[in-house]
Legacy VTK file of the C-alpha trace (Angstrom):
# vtk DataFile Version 3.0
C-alpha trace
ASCII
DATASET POLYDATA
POINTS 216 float
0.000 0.000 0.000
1.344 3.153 -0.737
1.538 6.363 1.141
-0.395 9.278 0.520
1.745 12.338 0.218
1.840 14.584 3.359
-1.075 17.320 2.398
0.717 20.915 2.480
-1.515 22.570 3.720
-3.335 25.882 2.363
-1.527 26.997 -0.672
-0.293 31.188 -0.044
-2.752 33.503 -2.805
-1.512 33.741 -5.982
-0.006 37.658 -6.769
-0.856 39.771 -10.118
2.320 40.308 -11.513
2.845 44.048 -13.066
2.207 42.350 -16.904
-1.212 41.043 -15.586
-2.191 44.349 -14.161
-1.367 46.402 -17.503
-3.292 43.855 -18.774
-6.470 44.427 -16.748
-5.793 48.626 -16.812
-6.089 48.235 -20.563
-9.613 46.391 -20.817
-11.032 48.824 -18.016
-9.782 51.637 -20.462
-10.875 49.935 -23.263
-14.441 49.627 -21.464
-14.590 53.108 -20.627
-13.934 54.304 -24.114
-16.520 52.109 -25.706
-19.285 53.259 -23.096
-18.700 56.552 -23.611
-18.905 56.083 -27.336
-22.393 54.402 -27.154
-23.307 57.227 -24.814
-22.468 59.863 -27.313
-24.270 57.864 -30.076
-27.068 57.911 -27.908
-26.982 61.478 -27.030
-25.501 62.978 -30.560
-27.174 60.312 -32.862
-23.761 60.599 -34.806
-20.455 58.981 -34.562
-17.724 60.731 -33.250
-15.655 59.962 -36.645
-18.888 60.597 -39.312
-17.635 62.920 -41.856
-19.205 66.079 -42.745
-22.340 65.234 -44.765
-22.712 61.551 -43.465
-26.092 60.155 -43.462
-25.280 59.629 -39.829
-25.587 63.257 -39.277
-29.251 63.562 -38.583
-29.063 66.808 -36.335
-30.762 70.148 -36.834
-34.039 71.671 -37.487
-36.603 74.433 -36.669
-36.338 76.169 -33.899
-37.880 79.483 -32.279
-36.161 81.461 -29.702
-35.340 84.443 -28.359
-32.169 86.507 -28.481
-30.641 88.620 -26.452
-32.381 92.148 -26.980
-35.746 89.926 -26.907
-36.687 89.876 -30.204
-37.993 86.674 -31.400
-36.074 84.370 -33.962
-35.693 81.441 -35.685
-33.919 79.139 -37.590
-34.696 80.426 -41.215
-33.908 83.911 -39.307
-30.175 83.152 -39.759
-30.631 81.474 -43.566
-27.780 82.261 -45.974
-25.080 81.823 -42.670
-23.223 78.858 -41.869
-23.939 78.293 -37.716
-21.712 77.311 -34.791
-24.292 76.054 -32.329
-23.209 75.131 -28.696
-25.548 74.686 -25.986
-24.620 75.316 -22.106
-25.584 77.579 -19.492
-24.085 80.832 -18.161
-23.375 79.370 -14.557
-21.357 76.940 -16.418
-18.127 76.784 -14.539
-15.379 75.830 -17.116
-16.719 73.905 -20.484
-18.912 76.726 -21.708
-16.996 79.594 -20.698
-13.478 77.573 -22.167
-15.351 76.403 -25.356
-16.961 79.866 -26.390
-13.725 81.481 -25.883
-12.039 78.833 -28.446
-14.786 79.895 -30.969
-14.244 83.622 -30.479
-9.945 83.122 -31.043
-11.150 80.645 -33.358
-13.181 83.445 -35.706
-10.451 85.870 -35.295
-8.404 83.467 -36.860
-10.529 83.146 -39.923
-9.944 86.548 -40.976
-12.421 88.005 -43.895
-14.408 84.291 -43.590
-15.573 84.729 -39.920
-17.990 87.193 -41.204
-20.049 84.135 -43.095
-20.262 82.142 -39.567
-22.784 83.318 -37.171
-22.199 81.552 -33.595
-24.968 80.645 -31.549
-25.272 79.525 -27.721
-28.150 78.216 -26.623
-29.213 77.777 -22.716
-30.015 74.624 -21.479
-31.050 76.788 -17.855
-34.075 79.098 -19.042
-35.014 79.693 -15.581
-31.359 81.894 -14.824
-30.830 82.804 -18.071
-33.223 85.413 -19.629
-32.281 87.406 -22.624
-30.383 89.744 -20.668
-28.612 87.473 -18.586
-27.391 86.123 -22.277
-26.409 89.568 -24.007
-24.282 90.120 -21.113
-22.836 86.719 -20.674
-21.705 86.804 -24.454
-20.426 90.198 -24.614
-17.695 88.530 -22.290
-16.314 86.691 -25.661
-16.480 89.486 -27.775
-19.479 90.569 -30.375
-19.711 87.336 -32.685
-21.657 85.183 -30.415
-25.188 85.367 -30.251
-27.153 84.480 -27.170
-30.320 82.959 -27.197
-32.994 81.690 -24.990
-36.503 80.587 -24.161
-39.436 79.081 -22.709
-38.858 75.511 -21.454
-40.766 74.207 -24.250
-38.863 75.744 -26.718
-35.743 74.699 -25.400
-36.713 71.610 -24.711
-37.425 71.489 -28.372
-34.377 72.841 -30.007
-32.495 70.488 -27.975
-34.058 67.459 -29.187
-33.556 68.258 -32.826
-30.194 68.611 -31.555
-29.741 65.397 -29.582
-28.663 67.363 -26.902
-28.938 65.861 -23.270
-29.482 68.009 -20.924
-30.462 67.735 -16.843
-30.259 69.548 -13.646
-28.562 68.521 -10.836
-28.902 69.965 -7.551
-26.120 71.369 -5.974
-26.593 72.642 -2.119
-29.400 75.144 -1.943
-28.907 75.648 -5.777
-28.154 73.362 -8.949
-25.851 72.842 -12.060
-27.106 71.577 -15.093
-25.251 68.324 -16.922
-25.215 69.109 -20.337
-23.757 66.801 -23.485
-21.170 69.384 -25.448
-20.602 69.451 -29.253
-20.519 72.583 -31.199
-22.595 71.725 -34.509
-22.234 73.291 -37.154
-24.761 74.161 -40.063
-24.767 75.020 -43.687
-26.473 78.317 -44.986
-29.466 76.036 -45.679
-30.069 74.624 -42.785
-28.020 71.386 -43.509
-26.036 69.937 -41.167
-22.411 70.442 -42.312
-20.609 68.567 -39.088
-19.498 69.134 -35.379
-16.793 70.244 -33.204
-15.776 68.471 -29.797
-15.585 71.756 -27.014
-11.262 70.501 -26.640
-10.717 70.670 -30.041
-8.545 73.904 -29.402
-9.398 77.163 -30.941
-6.202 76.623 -33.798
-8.048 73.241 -34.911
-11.492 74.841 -34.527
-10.381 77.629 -37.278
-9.040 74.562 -39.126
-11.891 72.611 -39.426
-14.267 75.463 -39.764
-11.749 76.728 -43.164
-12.574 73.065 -44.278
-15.724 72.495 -44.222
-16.392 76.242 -45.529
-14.470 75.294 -48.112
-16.549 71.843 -49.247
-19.477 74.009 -48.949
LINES 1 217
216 0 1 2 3 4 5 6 7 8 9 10 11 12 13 14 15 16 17 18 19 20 21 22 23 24 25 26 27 28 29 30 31 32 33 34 35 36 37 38 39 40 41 42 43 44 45 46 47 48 49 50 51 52 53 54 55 56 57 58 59 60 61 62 63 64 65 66 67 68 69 70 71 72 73 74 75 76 77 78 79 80 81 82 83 84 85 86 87 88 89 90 91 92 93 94 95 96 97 98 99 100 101 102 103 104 105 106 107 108 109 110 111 112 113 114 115 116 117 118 119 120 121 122 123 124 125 126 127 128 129 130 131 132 133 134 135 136 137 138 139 140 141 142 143 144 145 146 147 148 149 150 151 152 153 154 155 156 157 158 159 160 161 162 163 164 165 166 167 168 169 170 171 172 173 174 175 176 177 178 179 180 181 182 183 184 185 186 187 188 189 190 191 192 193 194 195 196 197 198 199 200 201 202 203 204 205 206 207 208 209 210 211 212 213 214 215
């Protein structure tokens, strides 16, 4: 009969060498990315790489708002201009106030084309920002940018042509409002021409602005 071998006894826990942890960082990064590219697609309804013209560009549309000074437009008010449109708030503590900077340096850096581009920032926080909270908000950035607002409804509206996700989020005895962030950009018809992400840079925003001016 033969022996059994003496049992050891519990074995010690197996350690993650530096290889398997690179290993593991890389899928959770990998994981991240992907989610946040389904959560644009959700939000956007376009892909982050869709060229200018794409069928996946299905963004855009009437709208009726009012600018700063009060008076009352709309979307066929600014027909025969190509649009910058970026939505965000004026409480906005560093992507709006960062991003609408960019497109100011951005339009400087254009030269004689700037004045065929008519940018437009839309509120996602109609109950702070009333048309004079707007006019004075963009004359921070210079005289370019247009400010407009609205009822709920109509922003409510705009931003669903738009795919724009928007949400408050209360803060203390106040709130902030979480807000998806792509400048779009339209064609003099109306058309959806292509979008900017708010990091871009204002060098690469003049860039792709001379670009797609150019393809018409």
């Amino acid at each position: 009969m033969t022996a059994s071998p003496p049992d050891p006894g519990p074995r010690p826990p197996s350690r993650v060498g530096p290889r398997q942890l690179a290993v593991v960082a890389l899928l959770s990064a990998l994981l991240v990315v992907a989610a946040a590219l389904l959560s644009f697609r959700t939000i956007s309804g376009v892909w982050p790489w869709a060229p200018a013209g794409s069928s996946q560009q299905a963004f855009g549309g009437p709208f009726a708002l009012v600018d700063g000074s009060g008076r009352a437009v709309t979307d066929r008010t600014f027909r025969g201009k190509w649009l910058m449109v970026f939505f965000g708030y004026t409480h906005c503590p560093d992507v709006c106030p960062t991003t609408l900077s960019d497109i100011a340096q951005a339009l400087d850096q254009l030269g004689s084309l700037a004045s065929q581009v008519q940018p437009l920032f839309v509120t996602v926080d109609p109950e702070r920002d009333d048309p004079a909270t707007m006019r004075d908000y963009t004359a921070a950035f210079g005289t370019r940018i247009l400010g407009l607002t609205g009822t709920p409804e109509q922003i409510a509206a705009i931003a669903k042509a738009y795919h724009v996700y928007y949400a408050k989020h209360p803060e203390g005895t106040g709130y902030s409002m979480d807000h998806s962030a792509i400048v779009y950009v339209m064609r003099p018809d109306g058309s959806p021409a292509g979008f900017l992400t708010p990091d871009s840079g204002a060098a690469v925003i003049a860039d792709r602005l001379k670009s797609i001016l150019a393809k018409g």
